[in-house]
Backbone as JSON Lines, residues from 0, in Angstrom:
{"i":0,"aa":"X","n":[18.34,-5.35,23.68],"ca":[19.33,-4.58,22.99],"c":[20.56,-5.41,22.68]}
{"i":1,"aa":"X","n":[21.03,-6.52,23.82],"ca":[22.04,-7.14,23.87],"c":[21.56,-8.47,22.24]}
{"i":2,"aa":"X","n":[20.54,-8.76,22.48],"ca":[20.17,-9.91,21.82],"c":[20.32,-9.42,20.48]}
{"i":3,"aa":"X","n":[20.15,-8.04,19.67],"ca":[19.89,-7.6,18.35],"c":[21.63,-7.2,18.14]}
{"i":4,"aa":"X","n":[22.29,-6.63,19.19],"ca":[23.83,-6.82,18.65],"c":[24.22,-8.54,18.53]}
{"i":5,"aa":"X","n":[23.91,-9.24,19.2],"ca":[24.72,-10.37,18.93],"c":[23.77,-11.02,17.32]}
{"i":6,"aa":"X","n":[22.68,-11.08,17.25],"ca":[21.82,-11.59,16.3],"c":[22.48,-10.28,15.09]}
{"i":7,"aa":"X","n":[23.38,-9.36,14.79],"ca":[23.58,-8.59,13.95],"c":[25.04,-9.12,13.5]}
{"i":8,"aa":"X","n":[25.69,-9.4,14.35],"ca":[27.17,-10.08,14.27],"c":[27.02,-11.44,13.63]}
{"i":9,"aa":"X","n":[25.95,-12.01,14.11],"ca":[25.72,-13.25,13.55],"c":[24.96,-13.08,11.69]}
{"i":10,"aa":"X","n":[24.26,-12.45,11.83],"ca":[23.71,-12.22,10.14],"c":[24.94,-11.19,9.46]}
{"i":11,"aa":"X","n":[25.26,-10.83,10.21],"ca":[26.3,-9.75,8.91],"c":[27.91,-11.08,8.56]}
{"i":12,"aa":"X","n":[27.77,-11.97,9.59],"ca":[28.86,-13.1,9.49],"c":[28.6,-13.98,8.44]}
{"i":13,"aa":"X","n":[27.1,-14.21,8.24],"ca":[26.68,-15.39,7.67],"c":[26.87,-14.79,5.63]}
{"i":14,"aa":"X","n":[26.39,-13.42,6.0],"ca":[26.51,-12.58,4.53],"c":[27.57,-12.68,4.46]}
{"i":15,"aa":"X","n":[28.71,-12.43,4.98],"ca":[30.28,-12.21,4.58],"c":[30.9,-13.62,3.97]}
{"i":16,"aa":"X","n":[29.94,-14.86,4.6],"ca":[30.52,-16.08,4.32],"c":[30.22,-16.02,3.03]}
{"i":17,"aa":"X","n":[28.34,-16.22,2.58],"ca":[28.12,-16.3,1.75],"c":[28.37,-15.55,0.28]}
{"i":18,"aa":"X","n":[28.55,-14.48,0.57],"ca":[29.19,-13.73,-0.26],"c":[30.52,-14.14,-0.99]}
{"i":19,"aa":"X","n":[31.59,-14.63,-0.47],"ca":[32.91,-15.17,-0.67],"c":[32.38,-16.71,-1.15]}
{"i":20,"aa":"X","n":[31.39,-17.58,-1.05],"ca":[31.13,-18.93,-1.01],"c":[30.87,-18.57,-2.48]}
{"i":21,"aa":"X","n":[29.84,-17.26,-2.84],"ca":[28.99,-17.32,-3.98],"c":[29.8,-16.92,-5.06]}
{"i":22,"aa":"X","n":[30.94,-16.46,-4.85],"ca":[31.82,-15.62,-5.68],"c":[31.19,-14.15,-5.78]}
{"i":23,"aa":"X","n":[30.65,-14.0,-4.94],"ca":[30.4,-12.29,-5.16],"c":[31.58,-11.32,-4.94]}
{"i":24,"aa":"X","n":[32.24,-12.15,-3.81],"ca":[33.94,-10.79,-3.16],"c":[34.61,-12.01,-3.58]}
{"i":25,"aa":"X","n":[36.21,-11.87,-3.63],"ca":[36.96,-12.47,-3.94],"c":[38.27,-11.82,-2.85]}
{"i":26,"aa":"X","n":[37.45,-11.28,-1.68],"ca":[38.66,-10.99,-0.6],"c":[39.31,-11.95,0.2]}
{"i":27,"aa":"X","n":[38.83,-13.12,0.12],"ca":[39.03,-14.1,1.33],"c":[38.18,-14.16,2.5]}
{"i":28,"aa":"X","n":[37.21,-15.56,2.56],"ca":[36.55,-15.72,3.56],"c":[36.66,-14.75,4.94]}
{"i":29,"aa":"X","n":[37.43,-15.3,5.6],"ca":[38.05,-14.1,6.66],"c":[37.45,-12.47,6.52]}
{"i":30,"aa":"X","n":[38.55,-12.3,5.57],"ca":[38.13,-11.03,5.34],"c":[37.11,-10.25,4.94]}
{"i":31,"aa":"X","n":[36.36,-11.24,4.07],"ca":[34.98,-10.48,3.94],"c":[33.66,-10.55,5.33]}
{"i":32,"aa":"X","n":[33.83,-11.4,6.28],"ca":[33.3,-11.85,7.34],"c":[33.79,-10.45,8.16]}
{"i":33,"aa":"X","n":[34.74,-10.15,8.34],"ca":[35.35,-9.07,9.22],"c":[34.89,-7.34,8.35]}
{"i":34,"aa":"X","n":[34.72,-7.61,7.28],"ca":[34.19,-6.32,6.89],"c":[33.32,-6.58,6.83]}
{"i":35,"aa":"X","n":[32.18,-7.13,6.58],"ca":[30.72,-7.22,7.1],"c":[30.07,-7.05,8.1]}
{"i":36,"aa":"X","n":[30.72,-7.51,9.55],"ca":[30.39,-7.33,10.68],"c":[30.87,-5.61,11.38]}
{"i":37,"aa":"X","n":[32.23,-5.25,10.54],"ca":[33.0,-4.11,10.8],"c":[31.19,-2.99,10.41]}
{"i":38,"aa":"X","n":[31.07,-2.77,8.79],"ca":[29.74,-2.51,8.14],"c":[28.38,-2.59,9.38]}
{"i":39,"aa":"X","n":[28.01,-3.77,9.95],"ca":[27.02,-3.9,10.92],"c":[27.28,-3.29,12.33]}
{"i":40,"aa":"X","n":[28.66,-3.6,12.52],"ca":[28.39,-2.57,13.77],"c":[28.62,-1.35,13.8]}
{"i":41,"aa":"X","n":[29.1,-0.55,12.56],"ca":[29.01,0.95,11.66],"c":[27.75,1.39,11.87]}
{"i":42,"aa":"X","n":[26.49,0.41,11.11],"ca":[25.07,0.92,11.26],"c":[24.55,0.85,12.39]}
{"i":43,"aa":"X","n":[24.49,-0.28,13.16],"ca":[23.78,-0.76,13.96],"c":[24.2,0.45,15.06]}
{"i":44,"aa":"X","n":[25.27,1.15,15.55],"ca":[25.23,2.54,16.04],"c":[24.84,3.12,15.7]}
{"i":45,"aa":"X","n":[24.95,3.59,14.66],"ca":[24.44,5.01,14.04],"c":[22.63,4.6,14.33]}
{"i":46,"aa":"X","n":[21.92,3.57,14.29],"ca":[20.83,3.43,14.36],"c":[20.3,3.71,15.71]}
{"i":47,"aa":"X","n":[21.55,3.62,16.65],"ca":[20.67,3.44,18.02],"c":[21.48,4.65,18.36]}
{"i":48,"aa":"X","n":[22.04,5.82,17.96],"ca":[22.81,7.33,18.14],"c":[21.45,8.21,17.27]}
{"i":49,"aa":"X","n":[21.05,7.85,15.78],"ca":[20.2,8.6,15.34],"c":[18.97,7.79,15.17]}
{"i":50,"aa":"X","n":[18.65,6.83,15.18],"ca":[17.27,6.43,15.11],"c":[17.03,5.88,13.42]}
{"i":51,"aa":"X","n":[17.86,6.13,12.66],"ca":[17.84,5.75,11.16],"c":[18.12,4.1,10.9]}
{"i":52,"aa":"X","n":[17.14,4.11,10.52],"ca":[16.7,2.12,10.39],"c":[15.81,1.93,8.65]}
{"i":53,"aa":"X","n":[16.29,0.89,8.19],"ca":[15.23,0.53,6.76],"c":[14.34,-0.32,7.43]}
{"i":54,"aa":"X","n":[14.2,-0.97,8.38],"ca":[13.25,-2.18,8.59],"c":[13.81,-2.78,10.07]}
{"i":55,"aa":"X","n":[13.49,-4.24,10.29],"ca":[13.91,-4.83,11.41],"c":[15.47,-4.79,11.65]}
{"i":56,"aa":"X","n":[15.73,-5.16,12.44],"ca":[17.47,-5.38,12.79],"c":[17.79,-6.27,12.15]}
{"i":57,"aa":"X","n":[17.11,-7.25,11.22],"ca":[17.98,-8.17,10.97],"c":[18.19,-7.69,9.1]}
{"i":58,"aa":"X","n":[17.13,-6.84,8.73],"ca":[17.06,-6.3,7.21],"c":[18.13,-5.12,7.39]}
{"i":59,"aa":"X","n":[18.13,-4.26,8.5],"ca":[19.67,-3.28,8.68],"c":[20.72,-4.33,8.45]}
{"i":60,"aa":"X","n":[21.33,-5.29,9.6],"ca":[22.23,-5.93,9.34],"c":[22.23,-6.45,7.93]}
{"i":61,"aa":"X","n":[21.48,-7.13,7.02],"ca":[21.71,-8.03,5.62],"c":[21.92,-6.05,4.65]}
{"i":62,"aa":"X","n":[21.47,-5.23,4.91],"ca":[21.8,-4.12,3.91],"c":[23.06,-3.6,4.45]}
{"i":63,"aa":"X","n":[23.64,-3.86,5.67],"ca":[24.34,-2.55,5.91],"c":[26.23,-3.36,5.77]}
{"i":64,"aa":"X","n":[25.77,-5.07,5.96],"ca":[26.81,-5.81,5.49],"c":[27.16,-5.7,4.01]}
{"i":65,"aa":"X","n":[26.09,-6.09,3.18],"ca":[25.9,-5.7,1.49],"c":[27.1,-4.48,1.56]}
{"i":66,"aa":"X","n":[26.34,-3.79,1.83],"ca":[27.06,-1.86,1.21],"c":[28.38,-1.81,1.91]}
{"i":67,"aa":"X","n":[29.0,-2.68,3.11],"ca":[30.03,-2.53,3.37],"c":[31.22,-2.91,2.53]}
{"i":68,"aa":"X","n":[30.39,-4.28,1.88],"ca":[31.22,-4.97,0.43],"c":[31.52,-4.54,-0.34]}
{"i":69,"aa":"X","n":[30.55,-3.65,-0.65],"ca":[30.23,-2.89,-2.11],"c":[30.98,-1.51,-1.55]}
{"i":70,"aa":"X","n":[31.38,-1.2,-0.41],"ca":[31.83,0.37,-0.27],"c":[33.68,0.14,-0.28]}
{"i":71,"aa":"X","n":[33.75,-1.08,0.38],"ca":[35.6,-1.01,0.66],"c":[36.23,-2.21,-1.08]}
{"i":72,"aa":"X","n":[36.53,-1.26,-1.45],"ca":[36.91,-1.57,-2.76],"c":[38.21,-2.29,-2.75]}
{"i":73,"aa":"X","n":[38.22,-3.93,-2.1],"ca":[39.44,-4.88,-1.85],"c":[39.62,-5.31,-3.38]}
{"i":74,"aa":"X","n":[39.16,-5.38,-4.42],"ca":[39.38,-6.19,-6.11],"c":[40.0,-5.7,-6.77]}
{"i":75,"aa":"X","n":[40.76,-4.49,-6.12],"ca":[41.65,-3.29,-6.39],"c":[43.06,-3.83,-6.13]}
{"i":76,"aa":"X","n":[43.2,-4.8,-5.61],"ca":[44.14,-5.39,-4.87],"c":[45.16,-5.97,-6.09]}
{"i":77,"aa":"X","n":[46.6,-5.8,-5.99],"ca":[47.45,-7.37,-7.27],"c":[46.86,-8.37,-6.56]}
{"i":78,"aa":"X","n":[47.55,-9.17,-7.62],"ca":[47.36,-10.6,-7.93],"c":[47.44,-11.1,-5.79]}
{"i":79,"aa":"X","n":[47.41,-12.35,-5.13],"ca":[47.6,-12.71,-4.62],"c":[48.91,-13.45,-4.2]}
């Protein structure tokens, strides 16, 4: 149980990087890393409170980081 939270922190980290690397978010490294993992450990409860899963722990974590990106609307933001 311990091994799939830390292996979820670690893949929802690696999406948050890549995401900001690829130009997909434009929140700042940091910050998209911290809402990704915020997103993974959102699901990754709710999965082990209700049992609602798409696939392995590591396909929850890569969807549930995605939709966290796509749900907190930071491009809304002024200029820098």
């Amino acid at each position: 149980m311990y091994l799939q939270l830390f292996g979820t922190v670690v893949i929802a980290g690696i999406v948050g990087y890549l995401s900001e690397k690829s130009g997909f978010t434009r929140n700042g490294t940091l910050q998209s890393i911290i809402i990704c993992v915020g997103g993974a450990f959102l699901f990754y409860f709710v999965r082990i409170m209700f049992g609602l899963r798409f696939g392995a722990p590591g396909v929850d974590a890569i969807i549930s980081s995605i939709g966290a990106l796509i749900v907190i609307p930071t491009h809304w933001r002024r200029g820098r």
